[in-house]
Wavefront OBJ file of the C-alpha trace (Angstrom):
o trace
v 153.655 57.108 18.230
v 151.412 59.916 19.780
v 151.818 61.999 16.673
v 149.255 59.780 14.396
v 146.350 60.006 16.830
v 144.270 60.876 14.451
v 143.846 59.111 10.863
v 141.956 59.758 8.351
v 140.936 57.517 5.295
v 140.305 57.701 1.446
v 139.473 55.107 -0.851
v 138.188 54.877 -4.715
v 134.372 54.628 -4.582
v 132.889 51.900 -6.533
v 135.622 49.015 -5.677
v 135.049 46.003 -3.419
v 137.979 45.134 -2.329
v 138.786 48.679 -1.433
v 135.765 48.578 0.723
v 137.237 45.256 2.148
v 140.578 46.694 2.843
v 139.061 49.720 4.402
v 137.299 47.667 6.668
v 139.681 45.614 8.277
v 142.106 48.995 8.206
v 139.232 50.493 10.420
v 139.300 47.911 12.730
v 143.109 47.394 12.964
v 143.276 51.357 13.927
v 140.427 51.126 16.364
v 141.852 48.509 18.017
v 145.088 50.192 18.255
v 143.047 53.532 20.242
v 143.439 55.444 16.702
v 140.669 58.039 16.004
v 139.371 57.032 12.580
v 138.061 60.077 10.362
v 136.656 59.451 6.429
v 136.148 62.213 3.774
v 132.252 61.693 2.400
v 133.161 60.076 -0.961
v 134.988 57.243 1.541
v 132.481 56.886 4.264
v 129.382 56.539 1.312
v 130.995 52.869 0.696
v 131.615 52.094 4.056
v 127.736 51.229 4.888
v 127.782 52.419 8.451
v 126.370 55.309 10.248
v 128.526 55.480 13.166
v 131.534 57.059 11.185
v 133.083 60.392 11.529
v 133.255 62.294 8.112
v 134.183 65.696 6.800
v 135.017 67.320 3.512
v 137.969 66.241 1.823
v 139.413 69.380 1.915
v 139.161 69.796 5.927
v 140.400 66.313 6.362
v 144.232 67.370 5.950
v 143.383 69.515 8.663
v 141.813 67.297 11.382
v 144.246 64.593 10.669
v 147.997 63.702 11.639
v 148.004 61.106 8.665
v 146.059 59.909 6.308
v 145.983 56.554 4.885
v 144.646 56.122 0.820
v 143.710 52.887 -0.052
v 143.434 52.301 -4.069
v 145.888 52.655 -6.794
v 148.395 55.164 -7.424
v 145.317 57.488 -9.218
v 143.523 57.559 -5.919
v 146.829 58.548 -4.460
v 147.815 61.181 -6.811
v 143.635 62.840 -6.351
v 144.813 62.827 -2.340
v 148.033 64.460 -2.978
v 146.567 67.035 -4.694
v 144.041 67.479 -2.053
v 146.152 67.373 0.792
v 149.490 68.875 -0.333
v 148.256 72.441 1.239
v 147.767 70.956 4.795
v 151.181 69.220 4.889
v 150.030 66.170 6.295
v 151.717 63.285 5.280
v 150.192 60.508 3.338
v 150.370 56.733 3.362
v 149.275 54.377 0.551
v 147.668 50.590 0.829
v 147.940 49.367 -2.952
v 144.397 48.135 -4.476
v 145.448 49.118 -7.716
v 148.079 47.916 -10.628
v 151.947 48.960 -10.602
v 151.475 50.675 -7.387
v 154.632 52.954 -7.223
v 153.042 55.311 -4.347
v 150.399 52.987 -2.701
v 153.439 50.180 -1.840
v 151.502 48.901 1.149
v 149.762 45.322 0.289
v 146.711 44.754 1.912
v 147.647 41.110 3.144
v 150.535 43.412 5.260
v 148.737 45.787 6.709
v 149.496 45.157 11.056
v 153.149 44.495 10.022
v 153.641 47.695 7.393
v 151.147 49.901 8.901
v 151.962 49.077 12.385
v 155.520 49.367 11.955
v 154.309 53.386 10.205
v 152.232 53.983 13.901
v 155.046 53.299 15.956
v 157.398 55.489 14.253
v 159.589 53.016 11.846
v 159.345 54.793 8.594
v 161.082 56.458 5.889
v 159.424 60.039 3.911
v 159.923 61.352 0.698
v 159.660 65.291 -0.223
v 157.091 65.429 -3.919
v 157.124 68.523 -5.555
v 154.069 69.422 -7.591
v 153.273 71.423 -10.563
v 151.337 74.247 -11.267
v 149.581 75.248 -14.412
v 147.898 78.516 -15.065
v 146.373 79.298 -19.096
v 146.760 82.510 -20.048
v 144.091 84.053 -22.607
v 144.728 87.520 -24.013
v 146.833 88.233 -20.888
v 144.008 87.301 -18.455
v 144.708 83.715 -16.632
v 141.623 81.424 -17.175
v 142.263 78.353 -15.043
v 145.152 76.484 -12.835
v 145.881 72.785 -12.324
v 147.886 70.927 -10.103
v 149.507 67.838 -10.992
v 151.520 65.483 -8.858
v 152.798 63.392 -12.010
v 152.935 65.388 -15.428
v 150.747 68.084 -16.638
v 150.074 67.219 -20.621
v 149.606 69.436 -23.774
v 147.497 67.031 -26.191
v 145.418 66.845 -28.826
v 142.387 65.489 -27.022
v 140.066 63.363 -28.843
v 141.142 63.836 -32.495
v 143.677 62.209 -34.197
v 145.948 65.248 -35.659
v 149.649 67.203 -34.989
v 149.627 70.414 -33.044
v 152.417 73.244 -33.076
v 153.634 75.124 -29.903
v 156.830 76.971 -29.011
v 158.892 76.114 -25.488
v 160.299 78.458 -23.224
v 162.272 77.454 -20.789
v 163.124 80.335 -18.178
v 162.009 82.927 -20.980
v 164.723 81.443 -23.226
v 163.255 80.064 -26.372
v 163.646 76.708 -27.027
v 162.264 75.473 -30.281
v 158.562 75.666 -32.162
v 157.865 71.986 -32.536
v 155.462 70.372 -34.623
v 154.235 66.879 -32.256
v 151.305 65.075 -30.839
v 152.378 67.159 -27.425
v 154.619 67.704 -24.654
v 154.437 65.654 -21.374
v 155.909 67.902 -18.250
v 156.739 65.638 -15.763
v 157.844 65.608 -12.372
v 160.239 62.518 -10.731
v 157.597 61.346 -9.386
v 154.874 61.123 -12.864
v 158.559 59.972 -14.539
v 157.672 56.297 -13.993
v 153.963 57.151 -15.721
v 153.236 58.361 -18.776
v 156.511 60.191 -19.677
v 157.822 56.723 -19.276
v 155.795 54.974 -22.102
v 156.717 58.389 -24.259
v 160.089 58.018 -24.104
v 161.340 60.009 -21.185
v 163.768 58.958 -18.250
v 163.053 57.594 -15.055
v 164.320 60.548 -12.828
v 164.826 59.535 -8.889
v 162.147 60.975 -6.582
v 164.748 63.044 -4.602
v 165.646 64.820 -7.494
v 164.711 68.276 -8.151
v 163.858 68.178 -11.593
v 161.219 68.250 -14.609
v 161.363 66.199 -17.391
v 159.983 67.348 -21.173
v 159.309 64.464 -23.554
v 157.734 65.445 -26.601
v 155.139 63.253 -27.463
v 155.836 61.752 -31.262
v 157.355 64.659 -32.664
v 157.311 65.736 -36.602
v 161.509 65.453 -36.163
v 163.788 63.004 -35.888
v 166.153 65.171 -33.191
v 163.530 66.055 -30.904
v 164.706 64.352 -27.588
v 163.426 64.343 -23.867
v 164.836 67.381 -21.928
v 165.292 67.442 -18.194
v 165.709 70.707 -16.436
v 165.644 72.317 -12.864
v 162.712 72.025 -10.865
v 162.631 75.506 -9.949
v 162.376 76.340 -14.179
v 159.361 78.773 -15.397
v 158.318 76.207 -18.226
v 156.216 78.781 -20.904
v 153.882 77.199 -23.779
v 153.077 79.011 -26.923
v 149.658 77.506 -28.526
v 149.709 77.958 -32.210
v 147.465 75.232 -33.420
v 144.066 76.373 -34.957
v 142.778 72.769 -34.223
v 142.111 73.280 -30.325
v 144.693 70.957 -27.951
v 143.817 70.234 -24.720
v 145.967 70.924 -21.583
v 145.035 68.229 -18.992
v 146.931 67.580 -15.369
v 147.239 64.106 -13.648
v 144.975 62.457 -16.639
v 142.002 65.266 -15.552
v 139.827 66.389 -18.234
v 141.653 69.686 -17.740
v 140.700 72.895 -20.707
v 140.625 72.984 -24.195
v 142.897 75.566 -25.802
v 143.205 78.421 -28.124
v 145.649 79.260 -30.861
v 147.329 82.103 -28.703
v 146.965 81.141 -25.457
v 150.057 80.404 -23.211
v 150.867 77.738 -20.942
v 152.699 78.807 -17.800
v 154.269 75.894 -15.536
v 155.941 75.569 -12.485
v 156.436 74.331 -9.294
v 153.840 74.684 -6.842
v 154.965 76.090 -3.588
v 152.722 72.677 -1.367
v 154.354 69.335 -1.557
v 153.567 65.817 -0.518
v 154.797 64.187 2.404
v 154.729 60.765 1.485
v 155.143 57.802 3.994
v 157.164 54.284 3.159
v 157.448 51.397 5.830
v 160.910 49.857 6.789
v 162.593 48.345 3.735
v 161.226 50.417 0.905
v 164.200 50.412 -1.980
v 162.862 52.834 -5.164
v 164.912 50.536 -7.164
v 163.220 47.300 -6.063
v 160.065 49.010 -6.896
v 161.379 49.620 -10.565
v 162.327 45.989 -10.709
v 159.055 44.485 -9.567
v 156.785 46.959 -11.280
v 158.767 47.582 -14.975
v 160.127 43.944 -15.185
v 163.832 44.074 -14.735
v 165.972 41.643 -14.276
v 166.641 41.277 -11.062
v 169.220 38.306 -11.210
v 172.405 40.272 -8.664
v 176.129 38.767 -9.746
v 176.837 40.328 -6.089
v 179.801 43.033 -5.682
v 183.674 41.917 -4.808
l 1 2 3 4 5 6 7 8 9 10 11 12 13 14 15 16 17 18 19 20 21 22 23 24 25 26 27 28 29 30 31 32 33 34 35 36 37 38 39 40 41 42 43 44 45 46 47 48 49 50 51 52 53 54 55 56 57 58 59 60 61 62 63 64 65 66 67 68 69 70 71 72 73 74 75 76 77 78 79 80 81 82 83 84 85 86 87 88 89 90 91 92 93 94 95 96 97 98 99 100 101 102 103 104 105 106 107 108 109 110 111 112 113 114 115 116 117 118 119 120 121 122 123 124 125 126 127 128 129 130 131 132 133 134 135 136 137 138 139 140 141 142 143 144 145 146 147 148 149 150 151 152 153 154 155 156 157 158 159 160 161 162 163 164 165 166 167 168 169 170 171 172 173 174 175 176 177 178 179 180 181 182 183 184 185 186 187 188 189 190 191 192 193 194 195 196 197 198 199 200 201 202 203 204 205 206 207 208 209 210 211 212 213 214 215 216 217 218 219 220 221 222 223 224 225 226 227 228 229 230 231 232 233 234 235 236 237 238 239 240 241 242 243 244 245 246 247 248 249 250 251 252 253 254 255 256 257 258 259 260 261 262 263 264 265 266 267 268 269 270 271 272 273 274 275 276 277 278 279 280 281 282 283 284 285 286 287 288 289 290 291 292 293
């Protein structure tokens, strides 16, 4: 397929294997006439000086896909990279669970392959946006592909914020956080907290307060299109972080504004990805099937 003349490759730095699978990925491409293209942080464990590099951020632009090759961390640092250029995204899995990177390595002329000549399937990810607001004046923004977290950080103690949900007030609760989650981060974190698995093609967010000081807190899932508003009213300073990033400690004042970002993530799957064959293989369900009548 003419359209993916020109691929471009990330991997985590610091990995063998990745460096392995990278390899014989450049090769494969190569000897399919692909024009191979690596961002710096790639191309520095590659060990060769006949490679074309550029900045991360202008690698979007110069390519028609780009292939990540790592766990679903490495994929979620691309997708926040590359959501702006619109260029969709592929995923080799060198990682654990795997629920974005569902490429194996020992498949890669089959899955790939099958991706270059047009036999595909793409899902739509929304991401989030978070801006802090400090005595009305907005002192940083985050993007996060799977939740963006209100925490305590490295001390062990409660914090108190209020909620706002399209300017509506919610409730002040007293927890270790709030995890704000899109479908996508709903198989992550949110997961082990408590919160429901919500299907990619949704177009929702998921709240799951993070053991709260009340019985009768419970997950909330609202529209994706919701202003979600945070209240900080903890004199111990929490932490807001996004995607597990060290992200900016707070002050007893500041607000929290959240919503989605107006990029997404094109996301590529080869013939015969099933998000509920995923969920089987990576969470451990049973997957014994009585069959239907």
């Amino acid at each position: 397929m003419d359209s993916f003349r020109n691929i471009g490759l990330m991997g985590r730095p610091g990995n063998a294997a990745v460096a392995d699978t990278l390899g014989e990925l450049h090769r494969y491409l190569v000897a399919q006439g692909r024009h191979v293209i690596y961002d710096e942080d790639t191309a520095a464990i590659m060990a060769r000086d006949d490679l074309q590099i550029c900045t991360k951020s202008q690698l979007g632009e110069a390519c028609d896909l780009i292939i990540v090759v790592g766990g679903d961390g490495s994929l979620l640092h691309a997708g926040r990279t590359l959501a702006r250029a619109n260029t969709p995204v592929l995923g080799i899995n060198r990682g654990r669970l795997g629920f974005l990177t569902d490429v194996l390595p020992s498949e890669i002329e089959q899955q790939v392959g099958a991706v270059l000549a047009g036999h595909y399937s793409e899902d739509v990810r929304f991401l989030l946006s978070a801006s802090v607001v400090r005595e009305g004046r907005e002192e940083s923004e985050m993007l996060a592909l799977n939740d963006v977290i209100l925490h305590t950080g490295t001390t062990v103690h409660m914090i108190e914020f209020e909620l706002y949900i399209e300017g509506q007030f919610v409730y002040r609760l007293r927890s270790d956080g709030l995890i704000i989650s899109t479908p996508t981060g709903s198989t992550a974190y949110a997961l082990s907290g408590g919160g429901p698995i919500l299907h990619p093609r949704l177009d929702a967010i998921g709240l799951v307060p993070m053991h709260p000081h009340t019985l009768s807190s419970r997950p909330i899932v609202v529209d994706g299109n919701s202003e979600i508003k945070l209240l900080v009213l903890s004199d111990i300073p929490p932490r807001i972080s996004a995607d597990g990033q060290p992200g900016q400690i707070l002050q007893s004042g500041d607000w929290i504004y959240v919503r989605k970002h107006p990029f997404k993530l094109r996301l590529l799957h080869p013939p015969g990805h099933d998000f509920y064959a995923a969920c089987r293989t990576k969470l451990g369900w049973n997957s014994h099937q009585a069959g239907i009548d």
